[in-house]
Structures are given as structure tokens and as C-alpha cells.
N, C-alpha and C positions, 0 to 999 in steps of 0.2 A: 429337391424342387428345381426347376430349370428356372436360368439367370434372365429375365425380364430386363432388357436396357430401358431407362429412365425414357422417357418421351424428348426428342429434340427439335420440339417446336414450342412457341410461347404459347401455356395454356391458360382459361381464364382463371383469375386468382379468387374466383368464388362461384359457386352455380348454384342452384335450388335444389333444396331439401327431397330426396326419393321417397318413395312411399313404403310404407311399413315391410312390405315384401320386397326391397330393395336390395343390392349389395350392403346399404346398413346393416343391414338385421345377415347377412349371411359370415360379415365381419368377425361380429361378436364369436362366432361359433369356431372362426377359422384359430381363435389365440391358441385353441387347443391344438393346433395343426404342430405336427413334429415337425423338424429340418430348421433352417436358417431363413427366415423374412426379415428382410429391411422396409422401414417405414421413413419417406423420403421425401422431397420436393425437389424437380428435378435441379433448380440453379442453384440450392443451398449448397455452400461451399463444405457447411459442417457434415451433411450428408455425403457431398462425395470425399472426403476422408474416408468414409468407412467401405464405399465402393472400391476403392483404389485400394484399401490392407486384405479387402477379400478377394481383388482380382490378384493382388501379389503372394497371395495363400493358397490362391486356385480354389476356391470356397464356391461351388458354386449356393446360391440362394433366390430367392422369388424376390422381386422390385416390388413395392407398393406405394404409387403415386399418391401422397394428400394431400387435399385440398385445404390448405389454409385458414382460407374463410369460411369452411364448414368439414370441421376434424372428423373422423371417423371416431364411432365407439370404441374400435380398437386403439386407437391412438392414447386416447383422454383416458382406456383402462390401464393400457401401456405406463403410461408415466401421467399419473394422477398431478404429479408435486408441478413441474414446468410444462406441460400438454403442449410438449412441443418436439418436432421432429431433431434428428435422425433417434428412431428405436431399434437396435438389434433384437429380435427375436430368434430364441436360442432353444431348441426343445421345448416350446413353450415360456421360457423365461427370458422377460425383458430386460437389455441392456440401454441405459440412457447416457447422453452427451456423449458428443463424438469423441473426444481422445480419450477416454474411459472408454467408450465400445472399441477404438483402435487396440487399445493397450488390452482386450478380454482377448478380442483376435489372435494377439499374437501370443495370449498365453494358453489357448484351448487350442489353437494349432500349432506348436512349437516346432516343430519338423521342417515347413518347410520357412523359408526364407522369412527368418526373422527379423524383426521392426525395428526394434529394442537391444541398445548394446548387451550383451551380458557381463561386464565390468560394472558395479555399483557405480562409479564414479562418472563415468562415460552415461550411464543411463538416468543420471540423478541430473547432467547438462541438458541430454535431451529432454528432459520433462522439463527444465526451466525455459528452454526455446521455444517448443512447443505454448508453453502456459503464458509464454508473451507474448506469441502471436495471439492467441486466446484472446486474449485481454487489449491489446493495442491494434492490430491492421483491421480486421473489420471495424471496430469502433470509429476510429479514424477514419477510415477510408468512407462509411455512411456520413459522416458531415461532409464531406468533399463532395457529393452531391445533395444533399438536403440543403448546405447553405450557402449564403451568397456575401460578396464583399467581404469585410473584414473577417467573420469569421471564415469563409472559407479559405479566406488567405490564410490564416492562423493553422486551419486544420492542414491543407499544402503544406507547409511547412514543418510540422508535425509526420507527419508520413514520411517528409523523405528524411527527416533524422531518423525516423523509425527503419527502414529501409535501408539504409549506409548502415545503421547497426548490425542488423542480417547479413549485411555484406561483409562485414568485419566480421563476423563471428563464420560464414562462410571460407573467406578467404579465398585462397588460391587450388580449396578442396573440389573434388567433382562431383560431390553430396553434402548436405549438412556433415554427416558421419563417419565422412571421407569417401571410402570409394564406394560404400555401400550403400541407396536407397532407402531411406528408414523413417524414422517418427516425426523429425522435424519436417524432412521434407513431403511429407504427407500432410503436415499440419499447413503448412504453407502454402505448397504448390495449387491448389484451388482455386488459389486469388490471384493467380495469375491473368485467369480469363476476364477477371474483375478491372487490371490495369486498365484497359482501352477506358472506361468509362471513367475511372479518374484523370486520368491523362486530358480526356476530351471535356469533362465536367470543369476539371480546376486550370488547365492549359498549361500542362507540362510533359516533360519526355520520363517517364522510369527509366529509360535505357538512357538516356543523357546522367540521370543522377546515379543509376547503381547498375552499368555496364555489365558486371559480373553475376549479378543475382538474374537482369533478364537472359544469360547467356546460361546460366543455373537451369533456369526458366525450361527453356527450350531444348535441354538436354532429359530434363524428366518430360518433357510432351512425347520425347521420342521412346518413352517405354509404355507400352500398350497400354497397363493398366491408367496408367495418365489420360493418354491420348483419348482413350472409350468410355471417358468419365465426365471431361469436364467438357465446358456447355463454351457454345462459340461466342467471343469475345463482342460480337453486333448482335447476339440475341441476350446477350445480358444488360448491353444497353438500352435494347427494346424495353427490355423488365424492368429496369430503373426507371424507364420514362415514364412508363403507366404507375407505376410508384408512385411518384412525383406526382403526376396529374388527381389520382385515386384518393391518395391522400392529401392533398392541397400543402406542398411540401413547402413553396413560397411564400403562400399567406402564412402559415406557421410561423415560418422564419421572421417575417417582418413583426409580428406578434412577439418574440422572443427579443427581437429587438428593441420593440415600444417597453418592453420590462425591464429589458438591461438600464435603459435611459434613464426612466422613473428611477432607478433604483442606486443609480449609480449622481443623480440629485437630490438625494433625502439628505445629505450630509456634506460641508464642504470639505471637510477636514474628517479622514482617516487614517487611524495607526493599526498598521498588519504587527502582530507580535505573538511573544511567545509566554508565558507566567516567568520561566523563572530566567529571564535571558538577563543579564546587567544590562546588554547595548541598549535595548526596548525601555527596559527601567530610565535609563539617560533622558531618553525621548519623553515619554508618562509625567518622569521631574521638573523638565523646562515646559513643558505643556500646562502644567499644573502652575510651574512658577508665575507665567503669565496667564493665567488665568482663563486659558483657550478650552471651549468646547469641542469634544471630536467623538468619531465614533472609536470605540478599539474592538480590535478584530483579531479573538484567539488562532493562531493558524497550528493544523496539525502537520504538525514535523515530524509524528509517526509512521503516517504514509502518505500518500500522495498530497502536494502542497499547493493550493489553489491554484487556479487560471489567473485569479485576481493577483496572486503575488510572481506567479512566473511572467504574466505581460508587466509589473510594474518595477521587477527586478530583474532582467534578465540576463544581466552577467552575471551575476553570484547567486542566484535564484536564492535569495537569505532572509532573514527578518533581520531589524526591523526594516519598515519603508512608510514614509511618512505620504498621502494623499492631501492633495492641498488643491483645493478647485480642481479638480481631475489629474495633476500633475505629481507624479510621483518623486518623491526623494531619496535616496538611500545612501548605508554608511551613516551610524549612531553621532560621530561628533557631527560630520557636516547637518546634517540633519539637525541637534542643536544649534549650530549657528543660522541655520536655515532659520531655522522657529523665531531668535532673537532677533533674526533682519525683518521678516516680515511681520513682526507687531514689536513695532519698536519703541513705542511708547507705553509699554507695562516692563516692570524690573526686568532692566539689562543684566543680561548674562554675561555679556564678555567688556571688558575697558574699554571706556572710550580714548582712553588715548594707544595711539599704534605701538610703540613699545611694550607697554604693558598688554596690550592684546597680542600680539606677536610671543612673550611670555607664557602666556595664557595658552595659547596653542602648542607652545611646545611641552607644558607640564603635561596637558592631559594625551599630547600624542605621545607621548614618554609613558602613562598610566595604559593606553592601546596597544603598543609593544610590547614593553615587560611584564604589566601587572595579573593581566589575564594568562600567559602560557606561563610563567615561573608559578603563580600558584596551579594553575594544573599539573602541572609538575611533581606538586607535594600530594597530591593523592592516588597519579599516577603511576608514581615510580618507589622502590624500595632499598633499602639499603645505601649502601654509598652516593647512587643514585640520587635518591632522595635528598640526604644530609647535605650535598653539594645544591642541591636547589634552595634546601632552605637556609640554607648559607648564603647562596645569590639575592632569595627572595628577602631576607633580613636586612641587605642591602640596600635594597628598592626601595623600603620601608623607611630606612634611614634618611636617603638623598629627599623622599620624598619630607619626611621631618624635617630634614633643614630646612627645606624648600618653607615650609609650615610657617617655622618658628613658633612665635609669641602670637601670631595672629589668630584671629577667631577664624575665618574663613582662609582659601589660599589666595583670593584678591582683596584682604584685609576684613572692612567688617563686612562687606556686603558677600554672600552668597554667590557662585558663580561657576563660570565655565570648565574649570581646574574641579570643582567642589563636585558638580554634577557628574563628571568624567569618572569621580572614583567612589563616590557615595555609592553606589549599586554593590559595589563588593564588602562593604562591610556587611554585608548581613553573609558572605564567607568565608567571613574569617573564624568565626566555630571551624568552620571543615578541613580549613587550614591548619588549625592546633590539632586539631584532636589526630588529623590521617601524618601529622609532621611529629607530634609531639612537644612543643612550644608556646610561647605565651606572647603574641603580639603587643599587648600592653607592658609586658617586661621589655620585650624589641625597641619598640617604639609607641611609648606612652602617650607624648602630644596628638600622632594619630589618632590611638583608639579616644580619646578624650574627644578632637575632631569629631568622631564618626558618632558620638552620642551626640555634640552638639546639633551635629546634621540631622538624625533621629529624632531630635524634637521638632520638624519642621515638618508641616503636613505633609508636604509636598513628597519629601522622602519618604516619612512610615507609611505614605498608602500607595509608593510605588514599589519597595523592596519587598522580597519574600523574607519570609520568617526563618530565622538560623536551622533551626530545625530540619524545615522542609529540604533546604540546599543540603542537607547532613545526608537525609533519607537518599535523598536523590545520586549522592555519589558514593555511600557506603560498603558498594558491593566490593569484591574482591580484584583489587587494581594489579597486581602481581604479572610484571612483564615478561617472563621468559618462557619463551615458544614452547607447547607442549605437541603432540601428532593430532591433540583434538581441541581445538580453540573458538567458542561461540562468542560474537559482536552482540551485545543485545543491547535491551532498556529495561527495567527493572517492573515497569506497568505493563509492559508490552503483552495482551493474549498472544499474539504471534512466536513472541520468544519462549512463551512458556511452556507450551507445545513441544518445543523441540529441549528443553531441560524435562522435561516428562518422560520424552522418548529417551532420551542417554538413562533418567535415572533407573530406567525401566530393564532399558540393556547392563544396567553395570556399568556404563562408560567411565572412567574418569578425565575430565574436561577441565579447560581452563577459561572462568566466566571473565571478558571482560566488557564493563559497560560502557555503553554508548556515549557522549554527547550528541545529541539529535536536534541544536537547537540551531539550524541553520548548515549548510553544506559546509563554511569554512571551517566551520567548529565540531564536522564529524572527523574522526581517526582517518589519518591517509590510508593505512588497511581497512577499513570501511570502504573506503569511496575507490580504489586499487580492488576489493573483494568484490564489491558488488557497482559495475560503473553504470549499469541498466537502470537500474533503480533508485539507489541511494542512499539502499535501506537497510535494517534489521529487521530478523533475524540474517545471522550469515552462519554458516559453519564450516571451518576450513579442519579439513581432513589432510595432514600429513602436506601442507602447505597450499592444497587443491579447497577453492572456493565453493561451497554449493548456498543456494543462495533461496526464499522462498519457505515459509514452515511446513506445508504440507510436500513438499519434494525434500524437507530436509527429512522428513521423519518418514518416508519410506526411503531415504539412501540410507538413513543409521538402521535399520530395520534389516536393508542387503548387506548392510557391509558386517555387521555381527547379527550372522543368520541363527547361528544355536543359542542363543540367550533370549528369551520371552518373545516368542514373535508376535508384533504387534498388527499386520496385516495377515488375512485368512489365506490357507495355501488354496482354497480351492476356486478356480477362476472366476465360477461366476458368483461366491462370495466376496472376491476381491474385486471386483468392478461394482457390488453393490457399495460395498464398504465407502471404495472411492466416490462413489455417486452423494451419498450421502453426508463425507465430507467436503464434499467441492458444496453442497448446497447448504453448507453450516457458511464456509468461506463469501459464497454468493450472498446468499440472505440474511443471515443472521446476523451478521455485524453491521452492514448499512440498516436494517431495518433499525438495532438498539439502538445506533450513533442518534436518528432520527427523534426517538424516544426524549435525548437530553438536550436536543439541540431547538427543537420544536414547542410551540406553547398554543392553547387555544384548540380551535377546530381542528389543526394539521397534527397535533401532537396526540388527541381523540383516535385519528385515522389510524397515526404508526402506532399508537397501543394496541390499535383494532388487529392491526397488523401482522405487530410481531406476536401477538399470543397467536393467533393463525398457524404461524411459523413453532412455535412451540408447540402447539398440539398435533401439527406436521411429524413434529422429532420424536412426540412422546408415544404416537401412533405407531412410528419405528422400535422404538423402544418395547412398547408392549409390556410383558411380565417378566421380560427379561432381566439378569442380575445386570448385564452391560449391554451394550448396543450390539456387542457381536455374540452374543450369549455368556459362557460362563467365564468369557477371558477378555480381560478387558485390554482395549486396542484402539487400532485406529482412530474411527470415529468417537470414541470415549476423547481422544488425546484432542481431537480435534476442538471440541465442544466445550472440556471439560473448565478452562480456563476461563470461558465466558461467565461462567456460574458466580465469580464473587464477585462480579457486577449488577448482578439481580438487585442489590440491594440500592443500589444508585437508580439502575431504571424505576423499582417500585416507588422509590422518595421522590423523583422527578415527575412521573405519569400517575402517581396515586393509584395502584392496585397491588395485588398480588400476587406473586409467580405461584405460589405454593395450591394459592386456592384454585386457578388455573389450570396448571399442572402438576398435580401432586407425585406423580410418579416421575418426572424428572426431577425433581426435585429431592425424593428419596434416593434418587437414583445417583444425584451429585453429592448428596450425604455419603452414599457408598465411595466413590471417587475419592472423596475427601480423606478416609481415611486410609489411603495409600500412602505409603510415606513418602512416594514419585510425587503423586500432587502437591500433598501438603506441604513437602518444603521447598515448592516451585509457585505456589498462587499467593496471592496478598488478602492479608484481611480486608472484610468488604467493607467498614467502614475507613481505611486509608486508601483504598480504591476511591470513594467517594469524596472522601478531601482532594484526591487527585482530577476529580472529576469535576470537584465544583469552580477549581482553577482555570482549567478551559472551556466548560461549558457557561459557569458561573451558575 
């Protein structure tokens, strides 16, 4: 079919309905049409991606302009699930989302100028670059003109650390890839025509903040397939204005505004925390001591961590942080001392005379140094290792006994500053004997004796976790010495589990170790060194090489042990379904569930509405099939399948039932289950649910 260039004039963003003997109705008839048709608009950025891998393939194919605000039949038959543009049509069969139609591109034309490293490890970065810009520059970049004042300053500022990142992962190369044109810089380069309009929306230079990426920039406009693709940089301003105007982007904003306000005065007093942190605990015990109302607010330190906590912490981006008439605190003692200064007339926490408080502060910043890393220590470490920790840590235990003596308390009888500082951690010392092998109470008896005194005090047993829970939480396999295949995870994580699926699936043998996620300070310097984009788990370093992401982890363990169980389809446009289908478990299906436990009343009604939607989405896919790829179970099996022992937490929380719903996924996680890759990678669904009811409540 001859190459159709997109339209480069502003067209209107909606027209009136044709009449039954329209290009409508001639649409329908064209899906059957053999060759290559793109379905487009012509400023989407995600669209020209797939313009630009077909002009750099020499592909040629037919252009077809949509109207947005009145889709073609073919579009909505195209991609039923998101009815929305870019669709590659391929011999009749539709490819959705544009780095999945890049990525089919370049594996149905392999010959000529490939996209895509061919080194697993190389190709496993480029999917991670690509999947950020995905996810971060357009997002970003639409508040820089949708909003105004505060938040657009916030979002400014947000872009160009997004942006200096690019730049650093660019460097001093003359492609993402080096010298070669390829995936990242396809995923990127689109938003370039886009700059002008943030630049002039928020009032800044991109070439002042990241010199190298606009100079990047204008090195890919000079390769035809760039240059004959993207839209000019004053007609994409045009398109935002009428945006703007079309949809009343200012009144919105101001409306978003009057909710923040409201919302951010229902409460004077807020605690950001985490269930099982000690520092938070500190905080919950002096709150509780004086008798203070506040709201607490579970924060997920699984992945992304509020706007609420990164504008009220923003140097350590950590919990806890304490909100006090809109003004944040942070750092667990100060924070205690905070709470005792300003309601000074309920039981004091620290001495009133300065000696004695001066004391007081150095006991419990003595309990902040040592007592928290030498016991992590003792579950972290093995062997010699270890026995030298708890040699140290028996120590600590000591000084801190002297410190004790005969007293009830460590400021005598009254309860206090010194007492709240180290209360939190006896409910870890179970984890401490059992991962050391010791007996605290043989150690140091006046303590544990202490730590039960403190347990009968409300204030502590309704702020500590249960020994137990801190047991679960750290019992996985702590064993430090570097193996070629080493996974960062958390033990609840779907994310993580996904990618112990895929190794178990390959045979791999791996070296698990888990996470602390309870604040940046408190993740592994290899965590935050693996993954510095993020901050997150999963990670999987391969022979000392980072890859970072569950769905790019588990198609790099897939390339890089290619004859053992392949778990994506060798044929392209089965692999670009596969991927379609897990980018929309990744997209929908987890914020729809989170909704499910987070939500009550008429909003919690909707995302039940919702997510069963979304489930009979999957189960439609599924079909009568043994797996989602037919008789071999894969990808999108690995992707999903993790979600499954949480059915039982959304059904308890939303009151229905998945089974009745979807019966056939539901048989069909039955089948998953009994692989021995899943089963000894998922958690039972009722300790899933105790984990759930902790931060969700």
C-alpha cells in the first residue's frame, strides 16, 4: 500500500457523524485489507514511534487519520480493550501500544536496520528507557500545561530531574545505544516537538537544563525518518491551546485545587507511616502518650511513594513525617521531641531538668546508631560475620542495662524519651534469636524484663507489630555472597514474584535477597546503586549487570537462557500479543485491585464494577484455553498469575466473588497453582490478607 504522510495542518479534534454509506461503513470492510495500515493521529507522539521504526525498516504502509472524538469502527474493532490509537495493522491483524507495535517491527523485519540490541542485557536497558519514558515524560510534561502555580511549579521541576536523568544515561553517546539509532531513541525523540510548549507553558529552557539531550535532539531530526514524522513545534502549541480552551483545563485546575484545600483541613495532625517501621512506632507511642488525635496514613513503599510524602520529606523522601497544622516534621526522635514541645501539658517525655534531658538524648541517639544496624546485621549476615555482630549487639544490650539498672523506666519511674526510642524493637527481638541463635533474656535480663514492663502499656501494644509478623517479614534467605544471579525483592511483592516464576521456570539457580522497603535510608545500598531511577524492587542483577522492572526482567531471563522453557511466543505477532496483554494486566489490573481495598461506599461499588470488567477482559483472552498462550504456559500466565492469591483479600474487602464472576480464570489459576514455579513463589491468601489488612486496614 503507498505511504500516506499524516496531515500537517491542525485538524478539528471532532466532526459530525457520516451517513451510513460513509467511509464508516467502508472501514469496517477495509480490516480485511492485506499489507501494513497504521491507525494514527497525526501530533500523538506514541504514533509517530511507529512511523519512524517503519520509515527506518523502509516499510512502506497506508496512513489513517482518526478522529478522536469520533473513532472509526475500525479502530474500536482494532483494540476493543483501550480504543485508542496508534494500531499497527499487519495482514489483517492488529498490533496495540506503540512500543509493542515498535518492538513487532523490528521482529517481523529483522534484516533491515535493527531497533533492538541483540545482546540480552543491552536489550533488557533499552526496554527499561524506553518503559520510563512511557511512564514519566508525557505524564509530566501534560501537568506543565494543564496546571498553574504550585503545582505546575512542582511538575517543572519534576521534568527536568526527569530529563538530566536521560541525560546521564545518554551521556557523551551519539544515540541512546551509542552509535546506533534505536528503541530508546524512538521512544523519546517525539517529545521533542513537544519541548516548545513546556518551555513556553512553565518558563524554562530544556537546552539550559540538559544541553546534551537537546543537542541529542537535533541530531536525530537530522535523520529523515525523524525529520518526515514529527509535527512542528508552533503547531503543537496551537493543539495544546485548543486543548486547553476545549476542555476548560483552568477551571479544572482551580476545582483540584478547592479539593486539595478541603482535604488537606479535615485533620490538623498527620502521621505518614509504614506498619512495621520502629521509627513510625516512636511516633504512634508519644502521640498515644499524650493523648493526641491525628490522622495515620499507611504509605506504600512498594512503589511509588506519595506526592503527600515526597513534598513533606524531601531530602530523605522516608517515613515517618509527622503534619501538624500543615507543617511537616521529619526524623523519628526529633519528631518525638517535636510532639512533647508542642502539647506540653500532657505526660512529658523528656526531663525537665537539662542534664537529665541532655542524658536522655544521648541514650536514645546511641539506640538510632547502633541498635537498629547491628541487629540487622544478625539476619543479614552469616557465619563469622554474624557471630561478630552478635557479639557487638550483646554489647549494646549490656551498656544499654547498665544504663537501665534497677529502674522501672530509663528516666526512673516515669516512662519516657530513652523508653519510646527502644520500645519499638522489642517486638524484634524474636528475629534476633531465632536468625543469631541467642537468648536476649540470658544477654540481658533487665532489659527483656523492661520491654514487658513497656508492653503493658497501651500506648506500646497498640503501637508495635506482633513478633511474629517482624519474623515473616525477614525470614527469607539473607546469605551474602555474590552469586552471577542475584534478585532484590520483598517477600509480598506480585512484582517479585513474577520474576522468581520466570528463573524457576528456566532452571535458574538464584541468590534471593530481601528487601527493606521501609523508607529509602533503610533500603540496601545495592538496591538504591541497582536501581537509582526508581528505588525499587524487583531488580535482577545478572553477572553484576542491573536490570531493573518485572515485566523487562522476565523477558531478559527468557533471552538470556533461550533453550530452557521459552516463556514468550517465537512468533512476532504472537509476541507483541502476549506483550499487549501483559502491559494491560501491569496498566489495569493492579491500580484497579489496589482501589478495591483502599476505597468504601459508592467509589469502592464502581472499582468492583470495574475491576470484574477487567477480569472478564482477561477471561475473554483466556478463552478455553489450558494457559493464556495455549498449551504452554508463559508470559502473560507469569504476569497475572501472582495477582491470584489476592482474590481473596479483594473478595473480603468488596464482598463478592471472583469465582462466580470468572469461573474460567479462576480454574485456570487452579492450573498455575500447581506448578511448582508458582507454588513455591506465591503466599497463602490468607497471610496475603493479614498483610493487607496492615496497610489498608
Amino acid at each position: 500500500m503507498p505511504h500516506q504522510h499524516p496531515p500537517s495542518t491542525l485538524p478539528p479534534i471532532n466532526r459530525g457523524r457520516e451517513g451510513p454509506s460513509s467511509e464508516r461503513d467502508r472501514a469496517m470492510a477495509d480490516l480485511e485489507t492485506k499489507g501494513v495500515v497504521l491507525l494514527d493521529f497525526w501530533v500523538s507522539p506514541f504514533g509517530q514511534r511507529c512511523r519512524i521504526a517503519l520509515a527506518e525498516k523502509g516499510v512502506e504502509y497506508e496512513y489513517r487519520e482518526e478522529n478522536l472524538g469520533d473513532k472509526s469502527p475500525l479502530l474500536l474493532k482494532s483494540n476493543p480493550v483501550h480504543k485508542k490509537i496508534p494500531v499497527l495493522i499487519h495482514d489483517g491483524k492488529p498490533v496495540c501500544e506503540s512500543l509493542i507495535i515498535v518492538q513487532y517491527i523490528d521482529e517481523v523485519w529483522p534484516d533491515c536496520a535493527p531497533l533492538l540490541p541483540a545482546e540480552p542485557y543491552a536489550r533488557a536497558q533499552a526496554r527499561f528507557w524506553a518503559d520510563f519514558v512511557d511512564k514519566k515524560i508525557y505524564e509530566c510534561g501534560t501537568r506543565l500545561w494543564k496546571l498553574k502555580g504550585e503545582g505546575q511549579a512542582a511538575a517543572k521541576e519534576e521534568l527536568i530531574g526527569i530529563l538530566k536523568l536521560l541525560e546521564g544515561e545518554l551521556g557523551d553517546k551519539k544515540y541512546f545505544g551509542g552509535d546506533a539509532f534505536g528503541f530508546v531513541d524512538i521512544a523519546l525523540v517525539p517529545f521533542v516537538s513537544w519541548f516548545y510548549t513546556y518551555e513556553t507553558c512553565a518558563g524554562f529552557s530544556v537546552e539550559e537544563v540538559a544541553p546534551k539531550l537537546v543537542a541529542w535532539g537535533k541530531r536525530c531530526m537530522e535523520r529523515e525518518s525523524v525529520a518526515k514524522t514529527l509535527s512542528d513545534p508552533h503547531k503543537v502549541y496551537e493543539f495544546v491551546g485548543a486543548l486547553k480552551k476545549r476542555f476548560g483545563v483552568e477551571r479544572a485546575e482551580k476545582e483540584r485545587q478547592r479539593r486539595r484545600d478541603k482535604k488537606r483541613a479535615m485533620k490538623a495532625v498527620v502521621l505518614l507511616d509504614f506498619w512495621a517501621s520502629p521509627f513510625g512506632q516512636r511516633c504512634r507511642i508519644a502521640l498515644a502518650e499524650k493523648g493526641v488525635e491525628y490522622e495515620y496514613r499507611e504509605e506504600n513503599i512498594l512503589g511509588a511513594k506519595s506526592p503527600l510524602l515526597l513534598k513533606s520529606n524531601p531530602v530523605y523522601k522516608k517515613i515517618p513525617v509527622l503534619i501538624h497544622d500543615g507543617k511537616p516534621v521529619c526524623e523519628s526522635l526529633i519528631i518525638v521531641q517535636y510532639i512533647d514541645e508542642a502539647w506540653p501539658d500532657r505526660a512529658p517525655l523528656l526531663p525537665a531538668d537539662p542534664y537529665a534531658r541532655a542524658q536522655a538524648r544521648f541514650w536514645a541517639d546511641f539506640v538510632d546508631m547502633k541498635f537498629f544496624e547491628y541487629g540487622s546485621r544478625l539476619w543479614k549476615l552469616k557465619g563469622e560475620a554474624q557471630a561478630a555482630a552478635k557479639e557487638e549487639f550483646i554489647l549494646i544490650l549490656k551498656l544499654l542495662e547498665g544504663e537501665l539498672g534497677a529502674k522501672k523506666y530509663f528516666g526512673g519511674d516515669a516512662f519516657g524519651f530513652v523508653d519510646i526510642a527502644l520500645a519499638p524493637f522489642v517486638s524484634w527481638f524474636y528475629s534476633y534469636e531465632t536468625c543469631a541463635g541467642f537468648s536476649i533474656e540470658e544477654a540481658a535480663p533487665k532489659v527483656a524484663a523492661w520491654g514487658k514492663r513497656c508492653m503493658d502499656r497501651k500506648s506500646v501494644a497498640n503501637a508495635v507489630s506482633h513478633p511474629d509478623k517482624i519474623y515473616e517479614m525477614r525470614r527469607r534467605d539473607t546469605k551474602r555472597a555474590m552469586k552471577s544471579v542475584v534478585l532484590l525483592d520483598f517477600w509480598v511483592s506480585p512484582f517479585g514474584q513474577r520474576c522468581r516464576i520466570a528463573l524457576a521456570e528456566k532452571g535458574v539457580e538464584y541468590e534471593y535477597r530481601e528487601e527493606n522497603i521501609s523508607g529509602d535510608k533503610n533500603k540496601s545500598p545495592l538496591l538504591l546503586e541497582s536501581n537509582p531511577v526508581y528505588k525499587k524492587i524487583p531488580v535482577l542483577i545478572l553477572d553484576g549487570k542491573p536490570v531493573c522492572e518485572s515485566l523487562i526482567i522476565v523477558q531478559c531471563i527468557d533471552e538470556a537462557w533461550p533453550d530452557r522453557a521459552p516463556l514468550v511466543p517465537a512468533d512476532p505477532y504472537a509476541r507483541a500479543q502476549a506483550r499487549f496483554w501483559a502491559d494491560f494486566v501491569d496498566k489495569k489490573v493492579f491500580d484497579s485491585a489496589k482501589n478495591l481495598l483502599m476505597l468504601k461506599g459508592e467509589a469502592q461499588e464502581a472499582a468492583k464494577e470495574e475491576f470484574i470488567e477487567i477480569l472478564r477482559l482477561l477471561e475473554g483472552e483466556l478463552g478455553d484455553k489450558k494457559y493464556f498462550g495455549g498449551d504452554a504456559f508463559g508470559f502473560v500466565d507469569i504476569a497475572l498469575v501472582p495477582l491470584t492469591t489476592w482474590f481473596y483479600s479483594f473478595e473480603t474487602y468488596a464482598g463478592f466473588s471472583v469465582e462466580e464472576a470468572v469461573p474460567k480464570l479462576v480454574a485456570w489459576s487452579k492450573r498455575c497453582l500447581e506448578r511448582a514455579s508458582v507454588a513455591n513463589s506465591v503466599y497463602d491468601p490468607v497471610k496475603v490478607y493479614e498483610y493487607a489488612k496492615t496497610i489498608f486496614g
